[in-house]
C-alpha positions as CSV (number, residue, x, y, z in Angstrom):
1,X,58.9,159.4,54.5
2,X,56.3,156.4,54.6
3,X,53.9,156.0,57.5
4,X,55.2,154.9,61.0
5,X,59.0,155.3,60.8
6,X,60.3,158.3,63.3
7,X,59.7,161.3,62.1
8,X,63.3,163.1,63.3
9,X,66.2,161.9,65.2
10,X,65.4,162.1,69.0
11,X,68.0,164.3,70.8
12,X,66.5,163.6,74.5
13,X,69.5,161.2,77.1
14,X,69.3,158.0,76.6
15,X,66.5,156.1,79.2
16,X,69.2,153.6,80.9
17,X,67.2,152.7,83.8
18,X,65.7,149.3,85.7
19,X,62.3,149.9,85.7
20,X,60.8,147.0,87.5
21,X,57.2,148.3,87.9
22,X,56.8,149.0,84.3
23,X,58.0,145.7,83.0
24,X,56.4,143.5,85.8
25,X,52.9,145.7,84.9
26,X,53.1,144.6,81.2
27,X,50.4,142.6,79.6
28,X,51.9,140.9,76.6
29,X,49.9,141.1,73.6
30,X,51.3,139.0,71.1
31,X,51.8,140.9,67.7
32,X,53.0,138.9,64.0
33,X,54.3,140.1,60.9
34,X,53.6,138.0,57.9
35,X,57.4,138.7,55.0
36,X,56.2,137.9,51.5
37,X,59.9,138.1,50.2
38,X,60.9,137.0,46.6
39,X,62.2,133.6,47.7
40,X,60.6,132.6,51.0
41,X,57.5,133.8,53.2
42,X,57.9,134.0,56.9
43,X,55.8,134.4,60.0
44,X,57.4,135.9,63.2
45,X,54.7,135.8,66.1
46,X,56.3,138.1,68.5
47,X,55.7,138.6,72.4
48,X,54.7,141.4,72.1
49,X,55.0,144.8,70.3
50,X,57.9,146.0,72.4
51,X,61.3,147.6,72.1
52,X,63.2,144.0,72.5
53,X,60.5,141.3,71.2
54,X,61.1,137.8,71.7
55,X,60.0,135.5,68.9
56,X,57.2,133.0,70.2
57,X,56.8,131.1,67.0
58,X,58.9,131.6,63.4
59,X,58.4,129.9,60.2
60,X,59.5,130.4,56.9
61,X,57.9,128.7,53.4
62,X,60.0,128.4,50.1
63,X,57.6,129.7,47.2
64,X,60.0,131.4,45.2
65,X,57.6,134.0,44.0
66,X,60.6,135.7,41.7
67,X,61.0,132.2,40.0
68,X,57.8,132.5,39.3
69,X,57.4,135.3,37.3
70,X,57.2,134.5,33.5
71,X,58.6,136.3,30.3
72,X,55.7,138.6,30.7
73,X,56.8,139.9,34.3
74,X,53.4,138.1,35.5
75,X,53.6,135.9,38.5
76,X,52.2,132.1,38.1
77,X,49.1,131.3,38.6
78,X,51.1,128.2,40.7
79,X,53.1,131.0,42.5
80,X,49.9,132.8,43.4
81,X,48.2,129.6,44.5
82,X,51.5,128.6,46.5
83,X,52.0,131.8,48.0
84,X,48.2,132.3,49.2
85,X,48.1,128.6,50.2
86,X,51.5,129.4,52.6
87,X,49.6,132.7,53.8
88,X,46.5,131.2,54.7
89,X,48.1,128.6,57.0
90,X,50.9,131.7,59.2
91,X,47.0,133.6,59.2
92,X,45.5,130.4,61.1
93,X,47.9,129.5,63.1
94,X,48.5,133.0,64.3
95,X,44.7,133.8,64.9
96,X,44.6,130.2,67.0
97,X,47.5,132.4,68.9
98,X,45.3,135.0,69.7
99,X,47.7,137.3,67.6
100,X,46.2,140.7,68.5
101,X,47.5,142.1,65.1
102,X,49.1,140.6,62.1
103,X,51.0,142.7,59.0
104,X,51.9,141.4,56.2
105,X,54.6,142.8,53.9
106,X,55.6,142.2,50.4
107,X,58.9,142.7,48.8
108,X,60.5,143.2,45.7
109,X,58.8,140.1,43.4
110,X,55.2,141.3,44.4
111,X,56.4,145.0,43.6
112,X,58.6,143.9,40.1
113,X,55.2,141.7,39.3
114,X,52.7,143.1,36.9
115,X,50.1,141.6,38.3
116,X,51.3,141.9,41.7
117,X,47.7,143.3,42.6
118,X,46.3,140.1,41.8
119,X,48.3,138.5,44.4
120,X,47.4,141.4,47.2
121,X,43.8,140.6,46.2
122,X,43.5,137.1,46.5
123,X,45.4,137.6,49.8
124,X,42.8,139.8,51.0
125,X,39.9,137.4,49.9
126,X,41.5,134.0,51.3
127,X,42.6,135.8,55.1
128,X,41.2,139.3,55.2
129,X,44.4,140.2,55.4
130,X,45.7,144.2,54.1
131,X,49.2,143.2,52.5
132,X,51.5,146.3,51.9
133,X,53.7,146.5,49.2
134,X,57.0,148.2,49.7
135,X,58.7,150.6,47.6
136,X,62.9,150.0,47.1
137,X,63.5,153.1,49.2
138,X,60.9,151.9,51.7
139,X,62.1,148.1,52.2
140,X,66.3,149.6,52.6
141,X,64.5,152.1,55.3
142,X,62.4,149.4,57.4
143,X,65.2,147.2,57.0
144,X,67.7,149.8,58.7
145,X,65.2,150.4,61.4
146,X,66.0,146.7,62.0
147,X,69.3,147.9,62.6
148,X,69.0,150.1,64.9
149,X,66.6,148.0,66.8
150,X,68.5,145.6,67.2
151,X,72.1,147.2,68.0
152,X,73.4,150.0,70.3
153,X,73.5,153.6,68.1
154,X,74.9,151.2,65.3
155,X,77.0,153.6,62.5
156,X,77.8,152.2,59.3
157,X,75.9,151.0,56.0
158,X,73.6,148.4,56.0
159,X,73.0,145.7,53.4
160,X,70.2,143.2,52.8
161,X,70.4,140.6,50.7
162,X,66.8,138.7,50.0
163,X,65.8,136.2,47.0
164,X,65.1,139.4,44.2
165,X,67.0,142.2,45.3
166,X,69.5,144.3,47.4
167,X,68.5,147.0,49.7
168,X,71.5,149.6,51.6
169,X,71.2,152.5,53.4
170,X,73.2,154.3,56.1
171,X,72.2,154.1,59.8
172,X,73.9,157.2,62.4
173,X,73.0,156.3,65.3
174,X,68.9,156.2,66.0
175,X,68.3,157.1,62.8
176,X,68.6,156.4,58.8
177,X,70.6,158.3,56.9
178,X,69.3,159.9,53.2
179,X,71.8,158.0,51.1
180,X,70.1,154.3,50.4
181,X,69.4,152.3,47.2
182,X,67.9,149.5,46.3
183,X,69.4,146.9,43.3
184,X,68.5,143.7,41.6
185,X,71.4,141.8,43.3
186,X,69.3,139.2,45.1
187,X,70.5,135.8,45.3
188,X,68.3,134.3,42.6
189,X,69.0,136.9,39.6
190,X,73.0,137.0,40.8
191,X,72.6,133.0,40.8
192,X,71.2,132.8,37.3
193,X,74.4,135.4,36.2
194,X,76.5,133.1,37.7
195,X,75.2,130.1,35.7
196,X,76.2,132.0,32.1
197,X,79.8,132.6,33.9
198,X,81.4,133.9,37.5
199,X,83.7,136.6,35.7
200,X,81.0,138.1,33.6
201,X,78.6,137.9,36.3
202,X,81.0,139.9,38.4
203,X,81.4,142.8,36.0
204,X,78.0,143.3,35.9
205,X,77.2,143.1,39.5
206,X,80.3,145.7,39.9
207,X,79.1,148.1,37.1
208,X,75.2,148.1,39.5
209,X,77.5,148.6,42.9
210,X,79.0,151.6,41.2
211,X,76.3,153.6,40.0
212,X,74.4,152.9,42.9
213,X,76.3,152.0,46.2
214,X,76.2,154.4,48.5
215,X,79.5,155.9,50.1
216,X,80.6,154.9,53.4
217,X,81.2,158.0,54.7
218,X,80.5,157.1,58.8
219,X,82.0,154.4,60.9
220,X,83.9,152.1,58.3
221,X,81.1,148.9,59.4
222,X,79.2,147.2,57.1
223,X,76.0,145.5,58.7
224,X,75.0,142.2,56.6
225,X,71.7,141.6,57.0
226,X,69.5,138.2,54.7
227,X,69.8,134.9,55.1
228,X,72.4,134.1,52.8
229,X,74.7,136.5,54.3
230,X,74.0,135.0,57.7
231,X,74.7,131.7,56.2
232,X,78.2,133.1,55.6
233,X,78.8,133.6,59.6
234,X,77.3,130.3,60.6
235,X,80.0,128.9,58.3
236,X,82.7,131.4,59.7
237,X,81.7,130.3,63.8
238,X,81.6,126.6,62.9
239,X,85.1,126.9,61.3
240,X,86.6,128.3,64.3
241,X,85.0,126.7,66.9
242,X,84.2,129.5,68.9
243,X,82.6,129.8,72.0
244,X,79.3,131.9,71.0
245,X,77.2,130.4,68.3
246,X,74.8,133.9,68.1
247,X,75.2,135.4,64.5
248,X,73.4,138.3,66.0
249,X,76.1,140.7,66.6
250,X,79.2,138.3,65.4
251,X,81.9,140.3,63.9
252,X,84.4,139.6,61.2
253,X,87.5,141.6,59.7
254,X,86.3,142.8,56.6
255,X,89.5,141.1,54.5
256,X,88.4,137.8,56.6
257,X,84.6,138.1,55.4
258,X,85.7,138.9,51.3
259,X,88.4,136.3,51.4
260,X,85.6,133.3,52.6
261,X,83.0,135.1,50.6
262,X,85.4,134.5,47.3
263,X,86.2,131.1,48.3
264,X,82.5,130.1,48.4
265,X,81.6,132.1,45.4
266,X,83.4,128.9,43.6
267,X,82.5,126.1,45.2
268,X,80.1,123.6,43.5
269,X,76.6,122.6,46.0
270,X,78.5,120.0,46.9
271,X,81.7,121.8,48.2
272,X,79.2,124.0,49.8
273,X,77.3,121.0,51.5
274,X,80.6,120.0,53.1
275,X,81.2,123.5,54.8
276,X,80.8,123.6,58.7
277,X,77.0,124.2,59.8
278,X,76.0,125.8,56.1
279,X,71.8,125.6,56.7
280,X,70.5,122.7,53.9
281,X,68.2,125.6,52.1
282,X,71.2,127.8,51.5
283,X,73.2,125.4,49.5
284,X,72.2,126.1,46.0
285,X,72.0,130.3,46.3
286,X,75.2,130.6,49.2
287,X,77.9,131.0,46.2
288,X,75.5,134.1,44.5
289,X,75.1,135.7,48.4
290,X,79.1,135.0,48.9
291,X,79.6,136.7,45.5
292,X,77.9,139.8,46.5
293,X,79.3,139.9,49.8
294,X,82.9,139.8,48.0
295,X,81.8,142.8,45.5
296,X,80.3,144.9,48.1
297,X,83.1,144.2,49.9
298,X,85.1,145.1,47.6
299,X,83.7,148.2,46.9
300,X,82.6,150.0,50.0
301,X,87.0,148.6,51.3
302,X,84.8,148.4,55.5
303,X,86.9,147.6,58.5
304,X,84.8,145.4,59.7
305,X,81.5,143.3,59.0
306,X,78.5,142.9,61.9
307,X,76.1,140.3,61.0
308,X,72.3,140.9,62.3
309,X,68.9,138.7,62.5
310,X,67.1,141.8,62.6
311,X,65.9,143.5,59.5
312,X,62.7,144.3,57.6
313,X,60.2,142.7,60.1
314,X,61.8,144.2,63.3
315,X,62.8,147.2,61.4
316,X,59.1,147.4,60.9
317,X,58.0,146.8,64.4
318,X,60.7,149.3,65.6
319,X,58.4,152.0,64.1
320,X,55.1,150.7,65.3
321,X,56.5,151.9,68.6
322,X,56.3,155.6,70.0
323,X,59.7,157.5,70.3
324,X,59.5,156.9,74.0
325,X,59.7,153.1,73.7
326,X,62.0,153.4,70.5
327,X,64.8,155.3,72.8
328,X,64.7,152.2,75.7
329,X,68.0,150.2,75.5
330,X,67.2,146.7,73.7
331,X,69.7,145.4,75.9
332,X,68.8,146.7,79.1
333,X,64.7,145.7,78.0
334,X,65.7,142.3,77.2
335,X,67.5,141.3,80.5
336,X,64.6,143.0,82.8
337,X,61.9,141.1,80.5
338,X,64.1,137.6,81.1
339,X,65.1,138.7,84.8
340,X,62.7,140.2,86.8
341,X,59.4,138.3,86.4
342,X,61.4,135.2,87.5
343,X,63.4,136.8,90.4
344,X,62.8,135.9,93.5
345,X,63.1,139.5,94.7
346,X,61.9,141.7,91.7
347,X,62.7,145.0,92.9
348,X,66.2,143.8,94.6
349,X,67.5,144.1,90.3
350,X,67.1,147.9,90.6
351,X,68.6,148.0,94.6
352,X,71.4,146.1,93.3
353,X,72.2,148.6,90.6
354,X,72.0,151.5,92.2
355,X,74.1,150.2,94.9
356,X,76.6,149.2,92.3
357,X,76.6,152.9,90.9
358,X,79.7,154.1,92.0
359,X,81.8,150.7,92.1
360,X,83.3,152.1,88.6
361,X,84.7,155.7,88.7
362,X,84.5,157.5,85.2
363,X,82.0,154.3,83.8
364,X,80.9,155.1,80.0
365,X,77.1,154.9,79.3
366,X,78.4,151.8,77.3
367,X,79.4,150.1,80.5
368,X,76.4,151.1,82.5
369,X,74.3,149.4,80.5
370,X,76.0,146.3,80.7
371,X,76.6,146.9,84.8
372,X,72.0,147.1,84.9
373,X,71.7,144.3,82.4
374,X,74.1,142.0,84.7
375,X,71.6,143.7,87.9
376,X,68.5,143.0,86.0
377,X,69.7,139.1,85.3
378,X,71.3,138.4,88.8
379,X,68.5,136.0,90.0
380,X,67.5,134.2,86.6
381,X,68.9,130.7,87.8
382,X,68.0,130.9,91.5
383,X,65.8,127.6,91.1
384,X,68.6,126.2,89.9
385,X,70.8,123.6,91.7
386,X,73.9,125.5,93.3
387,X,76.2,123.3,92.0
388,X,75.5,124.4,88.8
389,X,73.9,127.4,88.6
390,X,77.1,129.4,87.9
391,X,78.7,127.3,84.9
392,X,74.6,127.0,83.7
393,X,74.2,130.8,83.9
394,X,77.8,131.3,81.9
395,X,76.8,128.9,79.0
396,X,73.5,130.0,78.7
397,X,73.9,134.1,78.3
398,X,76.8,133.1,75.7
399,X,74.2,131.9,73.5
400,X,70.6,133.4,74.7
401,X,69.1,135.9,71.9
402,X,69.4,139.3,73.6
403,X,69.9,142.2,70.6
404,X,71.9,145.2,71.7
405,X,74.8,143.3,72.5
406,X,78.4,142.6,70.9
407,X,79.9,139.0,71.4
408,X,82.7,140.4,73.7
409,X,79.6,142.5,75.6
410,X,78.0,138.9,75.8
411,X,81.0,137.2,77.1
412,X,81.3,139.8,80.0
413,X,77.9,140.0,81.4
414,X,77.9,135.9,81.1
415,X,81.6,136.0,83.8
416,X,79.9,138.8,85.7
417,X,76.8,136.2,86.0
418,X,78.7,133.5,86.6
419,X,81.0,135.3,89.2
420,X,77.4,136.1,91.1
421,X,76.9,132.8,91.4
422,X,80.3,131.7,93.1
423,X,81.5,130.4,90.3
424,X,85.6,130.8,89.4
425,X,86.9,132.6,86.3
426,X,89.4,129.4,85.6
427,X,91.5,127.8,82.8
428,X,87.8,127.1,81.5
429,X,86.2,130.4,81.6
430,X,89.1,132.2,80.2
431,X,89.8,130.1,77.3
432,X,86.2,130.5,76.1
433,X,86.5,134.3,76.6
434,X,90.2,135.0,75.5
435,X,89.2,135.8,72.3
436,X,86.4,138.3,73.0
437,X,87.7,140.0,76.7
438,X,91.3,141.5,77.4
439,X,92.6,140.9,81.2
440,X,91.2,144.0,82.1
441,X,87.5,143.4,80.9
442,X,87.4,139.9,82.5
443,X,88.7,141.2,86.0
444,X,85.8,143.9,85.8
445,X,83.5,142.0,85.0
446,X,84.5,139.3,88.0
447,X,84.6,142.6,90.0
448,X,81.1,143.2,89.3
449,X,80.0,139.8,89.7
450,X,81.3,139.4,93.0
451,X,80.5,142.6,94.2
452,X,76.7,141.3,92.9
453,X,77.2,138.5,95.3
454,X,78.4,140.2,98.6
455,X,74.8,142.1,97.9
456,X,73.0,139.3,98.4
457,X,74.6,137.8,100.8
458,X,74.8,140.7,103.1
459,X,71.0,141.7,102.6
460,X,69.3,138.3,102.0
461,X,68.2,139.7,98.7
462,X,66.1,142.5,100.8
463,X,66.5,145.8,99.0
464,X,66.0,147.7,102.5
465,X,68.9,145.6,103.9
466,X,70.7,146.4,100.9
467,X,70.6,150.0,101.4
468,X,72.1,150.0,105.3
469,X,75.6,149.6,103.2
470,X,77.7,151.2,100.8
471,X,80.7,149.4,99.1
472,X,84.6,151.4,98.5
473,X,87.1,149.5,96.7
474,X,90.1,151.3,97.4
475,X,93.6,151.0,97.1
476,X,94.5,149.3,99.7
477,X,91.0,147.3,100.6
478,X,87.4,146.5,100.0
479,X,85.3,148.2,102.4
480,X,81.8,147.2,103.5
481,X,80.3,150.3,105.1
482,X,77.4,149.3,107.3
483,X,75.5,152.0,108.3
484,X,73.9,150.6,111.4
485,X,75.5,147.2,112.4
486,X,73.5,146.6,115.4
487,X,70.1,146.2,113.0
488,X,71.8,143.9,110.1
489,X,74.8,142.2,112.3
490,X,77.8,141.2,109.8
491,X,78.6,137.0,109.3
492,X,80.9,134.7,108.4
493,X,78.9,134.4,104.9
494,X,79.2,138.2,104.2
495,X,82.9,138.3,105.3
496,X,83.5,135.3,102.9
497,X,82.3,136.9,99.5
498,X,84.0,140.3,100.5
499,X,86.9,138.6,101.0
500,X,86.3,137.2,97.4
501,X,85.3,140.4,96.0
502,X,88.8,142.0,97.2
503,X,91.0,139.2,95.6
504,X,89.3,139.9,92.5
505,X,90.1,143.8,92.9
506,X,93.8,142.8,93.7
507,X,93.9,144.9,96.7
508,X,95.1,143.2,100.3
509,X,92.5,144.3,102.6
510,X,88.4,143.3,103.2
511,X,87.1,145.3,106.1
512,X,82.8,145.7,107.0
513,X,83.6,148.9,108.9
514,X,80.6,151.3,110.9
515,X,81.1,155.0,111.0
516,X,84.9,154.2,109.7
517,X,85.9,152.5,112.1
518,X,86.4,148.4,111.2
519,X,83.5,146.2,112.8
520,X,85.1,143.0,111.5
521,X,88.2,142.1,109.2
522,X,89.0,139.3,107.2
């Protein structure tokens, strides 16, 4: 097992909690991670070196190193020069950052090159810089990582597709499984089999799959990690028009993802130029990523494809982390790292939630989660105007870059954010969530919403307030129970958004009510 990843699978519950003091008492220090992959290099300068790290600056230079390796299996002395060159500017500009720490990786090309050394020495002499070189097995395992950073206790396989090669492993929840490989499937070696002819090429890219594919012997989900792949989603979304333009997360029928991957496998670049949103650098190498996605496909016969931004680099990160900070819930971290420094109120997030604790009877960790997250979010447009803070809100989680989250999980905390602010599920709302919530997930998350509203109102956004009250939605009314009226009277306001918060429940009655007996009805 190489250095940093975790060392067993840890078996401790789940740490679900708003933990305001901890976030609000981190000092980011801004970490990078310099990917010397066979067709591009990348810098990612992160926040921080955190369980959900938000990228601060990204950018990506085409060298092509695996083109640039001759008969010999030596790299270029151009390659070299282009590479270094590309290196030397991410190490400046992340230094002028104040980048506490910068790590560079290299991939297959630097690994496949003879004189791969030579590279990882003039590296070191141009920026100072210690690049590591990864094995197969060690890329498919940081890459997995990446995985389960960026999901919730994702099952499946997990497939990488990068300019020289093609990494998969299995992921069971926080950890990676034993079965992995590592094949010379990457878009430019499948591109030039494609060039000789498409059937041929696909014999010989089915007679790698298998002798070394993995089983999928878990969840039947195939995670598609690599540019190209993602390419194939942005393609999909466009399309369809739908609502959420994240490829984090998006997910496809697996007969849906093979039949567009086929379709593209054949197009000529300029079939592929005309497709929906298809990125300008993916044109000439999208039919060899399309034809992998249809073999593997075809191969491993998934339910269902997840696409993810996170891979190597974060999979990396992930285990520069302790196994405290590893078990935190990327979602949950995200929200309090967007909410809570810009709340008005910090430490109402973690009131709200725990007043909110018993509002669903039988609630899966799953749904908790999502219930904090919407608690650790509920003030981010405050500053807003209040005409549009609610429709702002809505749009704005649809497409923001939280990881840990599904599309239909991103639809429901955006109407529970939206609800907070007073703003009504209509026509509007529930054609850009039909797709992604039933009736029953939009009404509870316009339950929560509402119910996040009524807090406020009642205690001004005071957490001591807050706690003079407990909410009971039951069957036959909503019932604000103030536990001593005379020190936080009741008012037209709070009667208002309980009134609100009961026609969202379905239920007739909205009663603030002291020692069970009703103080005011509406």
């Amino acid at each position: 097992m190489a250095i940093g990843q975790p060392s067993k699978r840890n078996t401790e519950p789940r740490i679900i909690e708003i933990d305001t003091k901890r976030i609000l008492g981190r000092q980011q220090d801004h970490y990078a991670v310099i990917d010397i992959g066979s067709n591009s290099i990348r810098l990612v300068v992160y926040d921080d070196l955190s369980r959900a790290p938000f990228p601060r600056f990204n950018e990506k230079a085409l060298c092509t190193l695996s083109a640039g390796l001759d008969e010999d299996g030596n790299l270029s002395d151009e390659a070299i020069s282009a590479a270094v060159h590309a290196i030397a500017r991410f190490h400046a500009a992340a230094k002028a950052m104040n980048v506490r720490r910068i790590d560079a990786l290299a991939t297959e090309a630097t690994r496949r090159a003879l004189n791969g050394s030579t590279l990882v020495e003039t590296i070191r002499e141009r920026t100072g810089l210690e690049t590591r070189v990864l094995s197969g097995e060690e890329e498919a395992t940081y890459t997995s990582y990446g995985v389960i950073s960026g999901f919730f206790q994702p099952r499946g396989l997990v497939g990488d597709i990068g300019g020289g090669s093609l990494e998969v492993a299995e992921v069971v929840g926080d950890h990676v499984g034993e079965r992995m490989t590592s094949m010379p499937l990457g878009t430019l070696p499948v591109k030039k089999l494609m060039t000789e002819n498409v059937d041929t090429a696909k014999k010989k890219i089915d007679a790698l799959l298998q002798q070394n594919l993995p089983p999928l012997l878990t969840d039947p989900v195939f995670y598609a990690i690599g540019g190209g792949w993602r390419a194939l989603a942005r393609v999909h979304i466009a399309m369809h028009g739908l609502p959420v333009n994240v490829v984090h997360g998006y997910e496809m029928p697996a007969n849906e993802a093979r039949a567009l991957a086929k379709k593209i496998a054949r197009m000529s670049p300029e079939q592929v130029a005309d497709l929906p949103d298809v990125p300008g650098r993916r044109i000439d190498t999208l039919p060899a990523s399309a034809l992998v996605m249809s073999r593997v496909l075809r191969n491993l016969k998934p339910d269902r494809v997840v696409f993810s931004a996170y891979g190597l680099r974060e999979g990396w990160l992930y285990c520069q982390l302790d196994q405290k900070e590893q078990y935190r819930d990327p979602l949950l971290e995200g929200a309090q790292a967007i909410g809570l420094p810009t709340a008005r109120v910090p430490e109402f997030s973690k009131a709200l939630g725990d007043w909110t604790e018993g509002l669903f009877p039988g609630e899966a960790q799953s749904e908790r989660r999502l219930r904090l997250a919407a608690c650790a979010l509920t003030d981010m447009s405050w500053r807003d105007h209040p005409k549009v803070r609610a429709i702002e809100s809505f749009l704005r989680i649809l497409q923001f870059p939280f990881i840990g989250i599904s599309h239909p999980e991103r639809a429901f905390l955006a109407v529970a954010i939206l609800a907070r602010y007073g703003g009504k599920v209509d026509d509007a709302v529930k054609s850009a969530t039909r797709e992604l919530l039933s009736p029953s997930e939009l009404r509870r998350a316009e339950i929560l919403g509402r119910a996040m509203l009524l807090g406020h109102r009642f205690s001004a956004s005071v957490p001591e307030i807050l706690r003079q009250a407990n909410l009971r939605i039951e069957a036959d009314a909503v019932r604000l129970e103030v536990l001593n009226p005379e020190s936080v009277p009741d008012s037209d306001a709070t009667q208002s958004r309980l009134r609100q918060l009961a026609d969202a429940a379905g239920v007739a009655g909205a009663e603030i009510v002291s020692g069970g007996v009703p103080a005011a009805k509406s």
